[in-house]
Structure formats: C-alpha cells, structure tokens
C-alpha positions as CSV (number, residue, x, y, z in Angstrom):
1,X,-95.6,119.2,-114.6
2,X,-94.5,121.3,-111.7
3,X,-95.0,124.9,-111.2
4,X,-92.7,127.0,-108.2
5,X,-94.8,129.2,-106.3
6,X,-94.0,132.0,-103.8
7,X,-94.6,130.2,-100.3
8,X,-95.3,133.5,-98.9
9,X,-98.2,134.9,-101.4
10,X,-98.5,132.1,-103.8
11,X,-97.4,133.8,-106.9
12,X,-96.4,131.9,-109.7
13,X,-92.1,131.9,-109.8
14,X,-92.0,129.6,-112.7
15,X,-94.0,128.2,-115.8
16,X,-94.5,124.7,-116.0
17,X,-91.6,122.5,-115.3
18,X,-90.8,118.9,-115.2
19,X,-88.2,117.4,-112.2
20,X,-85.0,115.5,-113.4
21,X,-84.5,112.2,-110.9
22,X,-80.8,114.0,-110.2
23,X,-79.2,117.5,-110.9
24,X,-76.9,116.7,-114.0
25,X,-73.3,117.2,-113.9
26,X,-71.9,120.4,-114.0
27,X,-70.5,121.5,-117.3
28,X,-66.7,121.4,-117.2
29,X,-66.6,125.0,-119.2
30,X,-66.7,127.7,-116.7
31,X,-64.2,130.9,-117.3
32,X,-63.7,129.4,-121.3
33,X,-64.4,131.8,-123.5
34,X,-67.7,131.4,-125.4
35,X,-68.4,133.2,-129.1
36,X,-69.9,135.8,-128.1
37,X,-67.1,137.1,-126.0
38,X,-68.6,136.1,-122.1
39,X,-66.6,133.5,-119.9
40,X,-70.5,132.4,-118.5
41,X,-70.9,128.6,-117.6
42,X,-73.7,126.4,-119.9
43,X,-76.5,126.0,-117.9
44,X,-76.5,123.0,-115.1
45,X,-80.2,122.5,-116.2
46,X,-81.6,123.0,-119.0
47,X,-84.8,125.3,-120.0
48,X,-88.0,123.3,-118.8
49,X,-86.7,121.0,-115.7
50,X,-85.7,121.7,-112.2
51,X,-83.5,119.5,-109.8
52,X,-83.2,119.1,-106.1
53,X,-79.1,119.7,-105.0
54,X,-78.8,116.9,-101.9
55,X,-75.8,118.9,-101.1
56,X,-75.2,122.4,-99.1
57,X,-75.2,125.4,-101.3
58,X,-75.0,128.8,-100.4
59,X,-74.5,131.2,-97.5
60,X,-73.6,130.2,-94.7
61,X,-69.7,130.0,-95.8
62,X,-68.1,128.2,-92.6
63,X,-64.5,127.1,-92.3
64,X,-62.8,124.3,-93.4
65,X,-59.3,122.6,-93.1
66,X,-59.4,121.4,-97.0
67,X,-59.5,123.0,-100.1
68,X,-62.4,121.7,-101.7
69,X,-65.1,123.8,-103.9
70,X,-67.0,126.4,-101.5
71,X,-70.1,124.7,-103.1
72,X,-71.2,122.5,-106.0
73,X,-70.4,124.5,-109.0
74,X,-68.3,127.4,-107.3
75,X,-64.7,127.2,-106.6
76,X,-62.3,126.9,-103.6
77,X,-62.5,129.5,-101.4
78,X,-59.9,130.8,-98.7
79,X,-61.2,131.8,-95.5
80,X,-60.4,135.3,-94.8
81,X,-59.8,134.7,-90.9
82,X,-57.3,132.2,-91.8
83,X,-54.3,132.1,-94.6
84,X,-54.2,128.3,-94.3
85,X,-58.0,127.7,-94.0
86,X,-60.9,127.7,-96.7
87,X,-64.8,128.0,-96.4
88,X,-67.5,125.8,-97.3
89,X,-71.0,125.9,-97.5
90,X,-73.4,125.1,-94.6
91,X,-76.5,125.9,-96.4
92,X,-79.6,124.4,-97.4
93,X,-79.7,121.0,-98.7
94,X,-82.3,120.1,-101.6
95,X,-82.5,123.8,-103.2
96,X,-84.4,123.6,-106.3
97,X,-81.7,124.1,-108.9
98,X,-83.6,125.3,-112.3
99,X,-82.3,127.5,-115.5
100,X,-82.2,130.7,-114.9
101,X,-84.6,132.0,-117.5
102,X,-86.9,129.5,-116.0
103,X,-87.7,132.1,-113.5
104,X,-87.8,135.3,-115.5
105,X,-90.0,137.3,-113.0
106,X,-88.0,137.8,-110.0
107,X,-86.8,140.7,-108.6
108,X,-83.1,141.2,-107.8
109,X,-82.3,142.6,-104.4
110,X,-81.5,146.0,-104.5
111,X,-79.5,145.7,-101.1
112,X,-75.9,144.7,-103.5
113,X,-74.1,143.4,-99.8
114,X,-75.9,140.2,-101.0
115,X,-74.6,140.2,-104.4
116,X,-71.3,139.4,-103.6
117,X,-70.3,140.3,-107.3
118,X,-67.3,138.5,-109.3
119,X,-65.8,139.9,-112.1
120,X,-68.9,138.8,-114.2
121,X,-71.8,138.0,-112.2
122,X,-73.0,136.7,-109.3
123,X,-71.0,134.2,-107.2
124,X,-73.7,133.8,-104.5
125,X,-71.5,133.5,-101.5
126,X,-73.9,136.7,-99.9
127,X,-77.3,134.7,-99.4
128,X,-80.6,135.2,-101.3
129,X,-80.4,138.0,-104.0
130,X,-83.5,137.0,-105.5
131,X,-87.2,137.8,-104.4
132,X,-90.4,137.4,-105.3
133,X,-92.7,140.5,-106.2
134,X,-94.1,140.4,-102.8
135,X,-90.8,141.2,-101.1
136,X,-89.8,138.0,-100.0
137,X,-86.7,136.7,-101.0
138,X,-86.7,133.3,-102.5
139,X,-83.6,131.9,-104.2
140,X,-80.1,133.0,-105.6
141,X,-78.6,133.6,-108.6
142,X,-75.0,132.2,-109.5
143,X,-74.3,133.7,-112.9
144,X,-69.9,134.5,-112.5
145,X,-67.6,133.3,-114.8
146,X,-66.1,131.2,-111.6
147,X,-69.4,129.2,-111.2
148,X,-72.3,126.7,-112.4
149,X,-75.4,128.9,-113.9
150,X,-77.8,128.3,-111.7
151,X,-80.8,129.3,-110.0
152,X,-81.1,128.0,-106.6
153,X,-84.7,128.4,-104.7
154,X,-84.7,128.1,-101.0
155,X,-87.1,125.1,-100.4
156,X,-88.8,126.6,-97.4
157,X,-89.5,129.5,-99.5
158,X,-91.4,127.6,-102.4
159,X,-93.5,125.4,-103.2
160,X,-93.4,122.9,-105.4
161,X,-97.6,122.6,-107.2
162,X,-98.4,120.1,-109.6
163,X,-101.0,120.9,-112.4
C-alpha cells in the first residue's frame, strides 16, 4: 500500500492506496446525464488505487495544427490566437491520477484564474488548483461535465511512501 505525501511538509494527501499497472480507460459517459441530474464523468479510477498518466496533462496548453483532445480525458480545444489551430498539453508526464475523494483534505486555491471553470466544474486548463494545508500547491482537479474525473498530483510535488 501507498500513501501520497506533501513533498514540501510531509503531510499525509491520501490514505492508503494501492497502484494499478496502467490508468484504466476513460469512461465513455462524460456530459450524459446521470440520475441524479449532473452531466459528471464516472471516475477514471476507482476509490482505493492511483495510476501514473505516461502522457502530458495539464497546463501548459501549447499549439497545435490538429484537433485532437487538449489532454487525456478533456476535449479538443481551439487555440484562441488562431481560428484554424487548437492547443494541447505540454505538461507533466506520469501525474498520479487517483479518485477524487481519495484526497479529501486538500485545499482548493482561492486565486479562481486557476480554476478555469466550465459550465460544471473544473476543466483544469489553468494549472494546479489544488494545495496542500501547507500552502503548496500539489495537483488539479478535473471535475466538468466536458472531462474525465480525475485528480491529477504533480509528481515533483509528492511522494509516493509505502507502509
């Protein structure tokens, strides 16, 4: 079992969790409508496991000729500079990809220019909106009806402990 710990103070992000050899697929139901009325994404992993994401995700967006999804779980996006272009990620690789409710004790950054909202969550095109109670900002949240449910953790924020 794994525990995710701060890299900055050592405090403990997550309970006990146990790594997956791959992140699963996406789910395929992302803006359907769900019984009790949201448009949310199933979780890409469920309660209890993380993942590492081989692939970029997150902010930096950069441009690209293609229309292709901005990251793994998010849509296309068009770039803004350029009618015929679109943006992709240039992020981290290997973010640790866990439930959201795996990591219950982060705080959400108060500064809402790295929310980047959508019109039901968090998109996380803006960087890291999550931190750890020590200020340092660890991971972010993807919660819109437009992409996967995920929590993404900066790798060079965390570590990864084992019991």
């Amino acid at each position: 079992m794994t525990v995710i710990v701060c890299a900055a103070c050592g405090f403990a992000l997550t309970g006990p969790l146990t790594e997956l050899p791959v992140l699963p697929a996406r789910p395929g139901d992302r803006c359907l409508p769900k019984a009790d009325g949201s448009r949310r994404a199933s979780a890409t992993v469920p309660l209890g496991f993380y993942a590492l994401d081989p692939e970029p995700w997150g902010a930096p967006l950069v441009p690209c000729d293609e229309p292709r999804p901005v990251f793994g779980g998010g849509p296309c996006v068009g770039d803004p500079d350029d009618v015929e272009g679109f943006l992709v990620s240039a992020g981290t690789r290997n973010t640790v990809v866990l439930h959201p409710d795996d990591a219950r004790g982060l705080q959400e950054d108060t500064d809402y220019a790295r929310h980047a909202s959508g019109c039901c969550g968090l998109h996380g095109y803006g960087g890291m909106n999550r931190k750890c109670r020590c200020g340092t900002h660890v991971g972010t949240l993807a919660n819109d009806c437009i992409t996967a449910y995920e929590l993404h953790l900066e790798p060079s924020r965390v570590r990864l402990t084992t019991d």
